[in-house]
C-alpha positions in Angstrom: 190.4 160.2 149.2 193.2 158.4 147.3 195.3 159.7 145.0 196.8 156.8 142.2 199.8 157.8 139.9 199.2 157.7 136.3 201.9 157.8 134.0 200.8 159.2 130.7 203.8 161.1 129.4 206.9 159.4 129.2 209.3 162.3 127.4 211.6 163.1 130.5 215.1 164.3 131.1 217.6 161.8 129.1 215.4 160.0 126.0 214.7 156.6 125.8 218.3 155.6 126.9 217.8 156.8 130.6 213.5 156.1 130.4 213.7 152.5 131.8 216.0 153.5 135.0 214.3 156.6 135.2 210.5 155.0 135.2 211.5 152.4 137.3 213.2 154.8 139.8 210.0 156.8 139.5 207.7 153.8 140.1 209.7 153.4 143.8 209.9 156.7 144.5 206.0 156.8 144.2 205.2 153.7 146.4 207.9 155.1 148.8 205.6 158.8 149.3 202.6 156.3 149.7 201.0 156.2 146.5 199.2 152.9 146.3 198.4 152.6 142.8 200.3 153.3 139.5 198.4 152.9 136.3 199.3 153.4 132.5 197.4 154.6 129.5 197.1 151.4 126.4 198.0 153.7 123.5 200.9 153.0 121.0 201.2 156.9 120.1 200.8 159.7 122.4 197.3 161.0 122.5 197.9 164.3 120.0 195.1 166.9 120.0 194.2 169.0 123.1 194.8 167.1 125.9 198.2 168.6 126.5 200.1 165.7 126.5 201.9 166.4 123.3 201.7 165.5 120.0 201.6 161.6 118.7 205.4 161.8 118.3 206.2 161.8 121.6 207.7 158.7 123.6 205.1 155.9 124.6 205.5 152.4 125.7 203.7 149.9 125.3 201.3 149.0 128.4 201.7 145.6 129.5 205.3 145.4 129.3 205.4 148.2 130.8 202.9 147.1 133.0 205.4 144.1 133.9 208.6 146.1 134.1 206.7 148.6 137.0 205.4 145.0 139.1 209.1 143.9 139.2 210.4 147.6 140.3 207.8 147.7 143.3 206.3 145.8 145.8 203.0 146.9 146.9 201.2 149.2 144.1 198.3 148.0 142.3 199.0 148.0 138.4 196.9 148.0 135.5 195.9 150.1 132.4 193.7 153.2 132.4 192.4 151.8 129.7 192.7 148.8 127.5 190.9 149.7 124.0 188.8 146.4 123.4 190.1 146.3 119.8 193.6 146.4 120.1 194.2 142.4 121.8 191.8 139.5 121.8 190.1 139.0 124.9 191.9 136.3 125.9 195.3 137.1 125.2 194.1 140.5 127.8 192.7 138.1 130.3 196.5 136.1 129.8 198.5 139.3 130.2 196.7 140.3 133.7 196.6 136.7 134.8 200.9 136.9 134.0 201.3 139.9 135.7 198.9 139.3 138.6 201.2 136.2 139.1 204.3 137.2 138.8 203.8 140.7 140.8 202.3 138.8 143.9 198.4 139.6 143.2 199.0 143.0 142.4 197.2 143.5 138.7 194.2 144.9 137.7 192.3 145.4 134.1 191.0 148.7 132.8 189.2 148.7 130.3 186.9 150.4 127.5 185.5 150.8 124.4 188.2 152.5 122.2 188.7 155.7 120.4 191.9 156.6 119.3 191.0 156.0 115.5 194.2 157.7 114.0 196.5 155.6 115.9 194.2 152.2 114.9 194.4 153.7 111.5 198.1 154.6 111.5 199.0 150.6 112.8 196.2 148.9 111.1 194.4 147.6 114.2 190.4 147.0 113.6 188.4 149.9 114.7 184.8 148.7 114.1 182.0 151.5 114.5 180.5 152.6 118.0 177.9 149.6 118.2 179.9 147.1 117.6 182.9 148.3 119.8 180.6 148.4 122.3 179.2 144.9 121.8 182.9 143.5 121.4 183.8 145.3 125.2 181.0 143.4 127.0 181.9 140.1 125.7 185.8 140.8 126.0 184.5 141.5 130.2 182.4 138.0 130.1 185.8 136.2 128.9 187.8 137.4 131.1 185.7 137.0 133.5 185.1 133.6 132.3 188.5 132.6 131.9 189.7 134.1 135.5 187.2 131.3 137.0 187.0 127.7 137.8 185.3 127.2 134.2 187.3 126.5 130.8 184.3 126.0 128.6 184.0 127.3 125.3 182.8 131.2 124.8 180.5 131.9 122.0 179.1 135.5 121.3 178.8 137.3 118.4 182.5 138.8 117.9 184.1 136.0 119.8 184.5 132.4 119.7 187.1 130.2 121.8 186.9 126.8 122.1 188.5 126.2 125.5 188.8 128.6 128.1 192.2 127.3 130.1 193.8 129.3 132.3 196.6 128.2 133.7 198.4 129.6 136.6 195.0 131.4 137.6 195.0 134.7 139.0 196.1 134.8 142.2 193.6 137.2 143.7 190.3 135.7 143.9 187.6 135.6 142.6 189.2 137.6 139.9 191.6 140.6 139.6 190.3 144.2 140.2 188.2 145.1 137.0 187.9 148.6 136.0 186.0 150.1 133.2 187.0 153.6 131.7 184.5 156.1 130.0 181.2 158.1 130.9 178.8 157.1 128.5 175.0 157.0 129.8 173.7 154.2 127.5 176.9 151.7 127.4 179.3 152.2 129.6 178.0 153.0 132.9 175.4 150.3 132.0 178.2 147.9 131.9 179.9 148.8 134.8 177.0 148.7 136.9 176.7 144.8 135.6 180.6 143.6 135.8 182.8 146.0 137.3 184.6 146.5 140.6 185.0 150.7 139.7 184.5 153.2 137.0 186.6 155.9 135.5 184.8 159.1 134.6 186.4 162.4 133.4 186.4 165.2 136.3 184.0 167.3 134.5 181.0 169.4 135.3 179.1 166.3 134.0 180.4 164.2 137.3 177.9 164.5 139.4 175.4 163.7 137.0 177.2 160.6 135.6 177.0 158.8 139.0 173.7 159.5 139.1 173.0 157.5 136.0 175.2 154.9 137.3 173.1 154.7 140.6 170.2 154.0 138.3 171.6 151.6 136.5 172.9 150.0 139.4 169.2 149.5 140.8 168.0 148.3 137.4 170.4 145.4 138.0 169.9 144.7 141.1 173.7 146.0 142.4 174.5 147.8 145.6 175.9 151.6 144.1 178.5 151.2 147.2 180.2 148.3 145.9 181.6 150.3 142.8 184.8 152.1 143.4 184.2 156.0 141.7 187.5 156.9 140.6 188.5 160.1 138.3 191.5 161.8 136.5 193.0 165.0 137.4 196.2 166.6 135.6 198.9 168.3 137.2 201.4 171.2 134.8 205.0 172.4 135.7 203.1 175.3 138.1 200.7 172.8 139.9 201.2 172.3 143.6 200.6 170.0 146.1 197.7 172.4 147.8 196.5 172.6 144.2 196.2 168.6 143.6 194.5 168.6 147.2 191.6 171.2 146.1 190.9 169.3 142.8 190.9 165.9 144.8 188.6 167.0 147.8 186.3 168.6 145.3 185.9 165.1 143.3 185.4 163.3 146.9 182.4 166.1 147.7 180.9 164.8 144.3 181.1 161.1 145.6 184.6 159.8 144.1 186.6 157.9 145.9 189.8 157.8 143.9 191.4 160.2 142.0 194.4 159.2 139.3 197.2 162.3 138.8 199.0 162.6 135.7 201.6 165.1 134.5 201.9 167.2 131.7 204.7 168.5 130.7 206.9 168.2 133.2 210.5 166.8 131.7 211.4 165.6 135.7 209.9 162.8 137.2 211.1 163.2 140.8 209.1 166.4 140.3 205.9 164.7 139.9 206.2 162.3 143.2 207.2 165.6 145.0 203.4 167.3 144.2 201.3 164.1 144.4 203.4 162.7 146.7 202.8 165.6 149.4 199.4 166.0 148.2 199.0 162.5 149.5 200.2 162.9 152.4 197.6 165.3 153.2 194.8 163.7 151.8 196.0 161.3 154.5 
């Protein structure tokens, strides 16, 4: 079992004057307890609602600069979003971005992505937010040009959302055939469909629906023809001021018994970021 770090709350200790030393300081700290993955979330407000991560007028940063900040504060960690919404970039400016950053961080960058569904904040910053079908229609072909434009091919692309008349690509990603490619969500129909076709793992919520949900994605995997091993099963977990490291280590090894391989931490409330690497950090450590 491996534990990631995923930074979804960014009101700590000192505002936004003392958040860039303090993430990248953070960002170390976790590659130095042996956390070998650091992820963000691709929201422009904080999520609101009941997720416990405070309302949308908390602090958030945008991903992929973030995203390029953390790769020149570390040296090891794999980096990417958990997950891109399809509608808020154009394919290829997404495939660009993780091409960059995969560059520039030493092969390091990977793409999460899904269908979107944070309609208040599309709503709030006028970004498209199409219905369900469509959203879903525009994710597959965003997967097939990035996909396309991370190989050896810089033909045009034309689907039904998307049209681009040259592919180029230029530096190319540095690992090969393409960087990791992650797709977030636990819908039976779409998603896991999808993920079963392109992806190199799936994110699912750690719910009493788990189980299940790989089963549907072992199905679809044999309706495709692809080997269910090949897909990396990763989930989320969150961790409050009174979780420990014993705690995070329960909720990881009962996520491995139901066939996940990766589990992603992130904190709620918790104002002190050395406090976080302390719990997953140790939990880590005994995860081995």
């Amino acid at each position: 079992m491996e534990l990631g770090l995923h930074i979804a709350d960014f009101t700590w200790n000192g505002g936004a004057a003392a958040l860039g030393p303090a993430l990248a300081r953070h960002a170390r700290d976790a590659e130095a307890a042996g956390i070998s993955r650091i992820t963000v979330m691709d929201h422009f407000w904080q999520l609101g609602g009941n997720v416990g991560l405070g309302p949308f007028e908390n602090d958030m940063l945008e991903a992929y600069t973030t995203l390029g900040f953390l790769a020149a504060a570390t040296e090891r960690v794999r980096l990417h979003t958990l997950v891109t919404g399809v509608t808020y970039r154009e394919p290829a400016l997404v495939a660009k971005q993780v091409s960059t950053l995969d560059v520039l961080s030493g092969g390091r960058a990977g793409l999460g992505v899904g269908a979107a569904w944070a309609a208040d904040e599309s709503a709030g910053l006028g970004f498209g937010f199409p219905p369900t079908r469509e959203r879903f229609e525009r994710l597959e072909e965003a997967i097939r040009i990035c996909l396309q434009m991370w190989s050896d091919s810089d033909d045009p692309f034309t689907g039904e959302h998307y049209r681009l008349g040259r592919t180029l690509n230029v530096p190319q990603t540095l690992q090969r055939p393409h960087p990791y490619l992650l797709i977030g969500g636990s819908g039976e129909k779409r998603t896991l469909r999808l993920v079963a076709q392109y992806a190199d793992a799936c994110n699912i919520a750690a719910t009493p629906e788990s189980a299940r949900k790989l089963d549907v994605l072992r199905a679809h995997c044999d309706a495709v023809g692809r080997d269910y091993a090949d897909i990396e099963k990763t989930a989320m977990i969150g961790i409050d001021p009174d979780t420990t490291a014993d705690d995070v280590v329960r909720a990881a090894s009962a996520q491995r018994d139901l066939g996940f391989s990766t589990v992603y931490v992130f904190a709620r409330r918790i104002p002190e970021p050395g406090r976080i690497v302390d719990v997953v950090g140790a939990a880590a450590g005994q995860l081995g």
